[in-house]
C-alpha positions in Angstrom: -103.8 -87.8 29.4 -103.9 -89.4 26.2 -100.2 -88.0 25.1 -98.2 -88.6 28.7 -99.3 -92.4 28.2 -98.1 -92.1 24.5 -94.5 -90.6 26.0 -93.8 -92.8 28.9 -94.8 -95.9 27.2 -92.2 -94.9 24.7 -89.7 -93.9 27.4 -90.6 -96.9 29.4 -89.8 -99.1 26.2 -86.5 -97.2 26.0 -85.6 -98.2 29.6 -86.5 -101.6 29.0 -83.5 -101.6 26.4 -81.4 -100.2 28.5 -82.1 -103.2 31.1 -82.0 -105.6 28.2 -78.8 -104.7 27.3 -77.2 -104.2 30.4 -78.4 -107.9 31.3 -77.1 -109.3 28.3 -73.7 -107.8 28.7 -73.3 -108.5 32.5 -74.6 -112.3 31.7 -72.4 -112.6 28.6 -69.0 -110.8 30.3 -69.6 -110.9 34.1 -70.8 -114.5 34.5 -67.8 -116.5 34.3 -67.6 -117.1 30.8 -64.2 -115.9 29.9 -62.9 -118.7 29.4 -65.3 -119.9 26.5 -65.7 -116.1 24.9 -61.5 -116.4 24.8 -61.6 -120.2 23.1 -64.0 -118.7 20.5 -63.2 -116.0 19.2 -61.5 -113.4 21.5 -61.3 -110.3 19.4 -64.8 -110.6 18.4 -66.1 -110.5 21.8 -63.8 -107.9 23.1 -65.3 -106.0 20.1 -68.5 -106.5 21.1 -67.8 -105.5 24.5 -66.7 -102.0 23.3 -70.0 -101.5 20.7 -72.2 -102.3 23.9 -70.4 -100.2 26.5 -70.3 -97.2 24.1 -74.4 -97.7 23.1 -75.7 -98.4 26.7 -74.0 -94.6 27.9 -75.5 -93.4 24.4 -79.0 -95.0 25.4 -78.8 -93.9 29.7 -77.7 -90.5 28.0 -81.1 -89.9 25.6 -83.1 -90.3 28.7 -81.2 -87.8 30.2 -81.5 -85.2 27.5 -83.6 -82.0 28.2 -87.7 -82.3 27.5 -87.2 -80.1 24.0 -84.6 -79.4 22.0 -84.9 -76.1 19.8 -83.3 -76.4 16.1 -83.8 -73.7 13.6 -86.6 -71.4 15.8 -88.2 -74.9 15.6 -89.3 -76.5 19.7 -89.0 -80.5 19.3 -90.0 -82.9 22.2 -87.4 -85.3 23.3 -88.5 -88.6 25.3 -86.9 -88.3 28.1 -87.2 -88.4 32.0 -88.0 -84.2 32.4 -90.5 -84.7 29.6 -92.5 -87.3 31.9 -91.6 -85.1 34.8 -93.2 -81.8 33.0 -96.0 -83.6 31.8 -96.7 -85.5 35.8 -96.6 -81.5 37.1 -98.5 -79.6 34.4 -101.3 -82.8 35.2 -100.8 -82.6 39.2 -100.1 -86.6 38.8 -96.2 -85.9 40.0 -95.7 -87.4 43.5 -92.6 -87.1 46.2 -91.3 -90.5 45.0 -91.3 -89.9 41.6 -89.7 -86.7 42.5 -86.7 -88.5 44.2 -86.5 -91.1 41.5 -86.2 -88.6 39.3 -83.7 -86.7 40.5 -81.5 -89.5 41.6 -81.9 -90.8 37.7 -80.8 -87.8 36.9 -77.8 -87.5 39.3 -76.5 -90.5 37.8 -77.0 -89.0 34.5 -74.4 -86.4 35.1 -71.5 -88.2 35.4 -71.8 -89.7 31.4 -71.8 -86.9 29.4 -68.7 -85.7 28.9 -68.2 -89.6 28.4 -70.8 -89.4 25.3 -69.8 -85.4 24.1 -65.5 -86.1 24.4 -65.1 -90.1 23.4 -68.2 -91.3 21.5 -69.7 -88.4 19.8 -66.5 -86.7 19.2 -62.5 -87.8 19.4 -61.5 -85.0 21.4 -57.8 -84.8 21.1 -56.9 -83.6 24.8 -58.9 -86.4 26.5 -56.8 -89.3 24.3 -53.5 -88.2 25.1 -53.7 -88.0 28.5 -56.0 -90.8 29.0 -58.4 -88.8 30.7 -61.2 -91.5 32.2 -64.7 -90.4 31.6 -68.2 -91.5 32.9 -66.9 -93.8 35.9 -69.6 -94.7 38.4 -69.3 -97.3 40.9 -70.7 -100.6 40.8 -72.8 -99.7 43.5 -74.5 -96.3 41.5 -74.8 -98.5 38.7 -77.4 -101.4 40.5 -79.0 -98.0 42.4 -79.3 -96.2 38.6 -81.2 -99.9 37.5 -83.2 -100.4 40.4 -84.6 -96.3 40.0 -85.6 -96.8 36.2 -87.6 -99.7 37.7 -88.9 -97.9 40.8 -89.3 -95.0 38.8 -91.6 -96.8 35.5 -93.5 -98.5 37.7 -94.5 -95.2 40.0 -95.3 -93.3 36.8 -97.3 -96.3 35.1 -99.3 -96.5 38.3 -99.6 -92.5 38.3 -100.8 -92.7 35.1 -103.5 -95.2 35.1 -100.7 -97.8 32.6 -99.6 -100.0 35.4 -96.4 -101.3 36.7 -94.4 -103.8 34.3 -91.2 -105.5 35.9 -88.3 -105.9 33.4 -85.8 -106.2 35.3 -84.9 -110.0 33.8 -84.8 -110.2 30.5 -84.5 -114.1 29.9 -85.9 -116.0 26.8 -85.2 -117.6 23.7 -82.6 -117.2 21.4 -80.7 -114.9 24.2 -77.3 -114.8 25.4 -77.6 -118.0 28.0 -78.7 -119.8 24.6 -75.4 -118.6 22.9 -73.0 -119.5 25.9 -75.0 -123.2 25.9 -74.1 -123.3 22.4 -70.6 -122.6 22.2 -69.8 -124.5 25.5 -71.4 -127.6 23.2 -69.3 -127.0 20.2 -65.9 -127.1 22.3 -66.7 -130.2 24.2 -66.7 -132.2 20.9 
């Protein structure tokens, strides 16, 4: 029991970044700030909405990944969802609604690969020219694929004797509200 507490905590502090960082960039570009992001410094923020687009499908994609990766002969582990999931059944801790959790985690999962393996991993010629659009979900898969991660840790971390742990706001110091305070300040002198 010892090493599924080990993994999920570690998976469970990976989705945590992944809500983080989806917060931050829906409160930073989604929250009617364009106007003060544009005063500022425009190309800086439009550049930082590209780095954080491209790492949150990197960081939904590792969870996706399969429970080991062989390399060499050599079997490593990978932190993801089927890990927990393999580790819940081998135990006879996995449940129905971790089951469906799972697998709807994972059916969002499939539409960002080709996203990760043809535009960010590689530059693959064929999907530049013709503008090919990769990894689109809808707004509404997006807020279901948010609320599972949390339905989901929370199920396991009850399974497993960890407990629940809501992070699904990610407020505090020193965050992105503190940064849009800020720079509305500087402009109104």
């Amino acid at each position: 029991r010892m090493k599924i507490r080990q993994d999920f905590e570690m998976l469970r502090d990976h989705l945590i970044i992944i809500r983080q960082n989806y917060n931050t960039y829906n409160d930073l570009f989604f929250s009617g700030n364009d106007d003060i992001l544009i005063k500022t410094a425009s190309t800086f923020f439009h550049d930082i909405a590209e780095i954080m687009q491209r790492d949150w499908i990197l960081q939904v994609c590792k969870i996706m990944d399969s429970a080991e990766t062989t390399k060499n002969k050599v079997k490593f582990q990978n932190i993801t969802i089927k890990l927990i999931d393999e580790q819940l059944r081998s135990q006879n801790l996995m449940s129905i609604k971790v089951e469906l959790l799972s697998k709807s985690i994972l059916c969002f999962g499939e539409k960002l690969p080709l996203a990760r393996n043809k535009r960010l991993a590689h530059f693959d010629r064929e999907y530049q020219v013709n503008g090919i659009v990769l990894g689109l979900t809808s707004e509404t898969e997006l807020l279901q694929f948010l609320d599972d991660i949390q339905q989901y840790a929370d199920e396991v971390g009850n399974l497993i004797g960890v407990g629940a742990l809501d992070f699904s706001s990610s407020g505090c110091q020193g965050d992105v509200f503190d940064l849009i305070k800020v720079l509305r300040e500087f402009h109104e002198l």
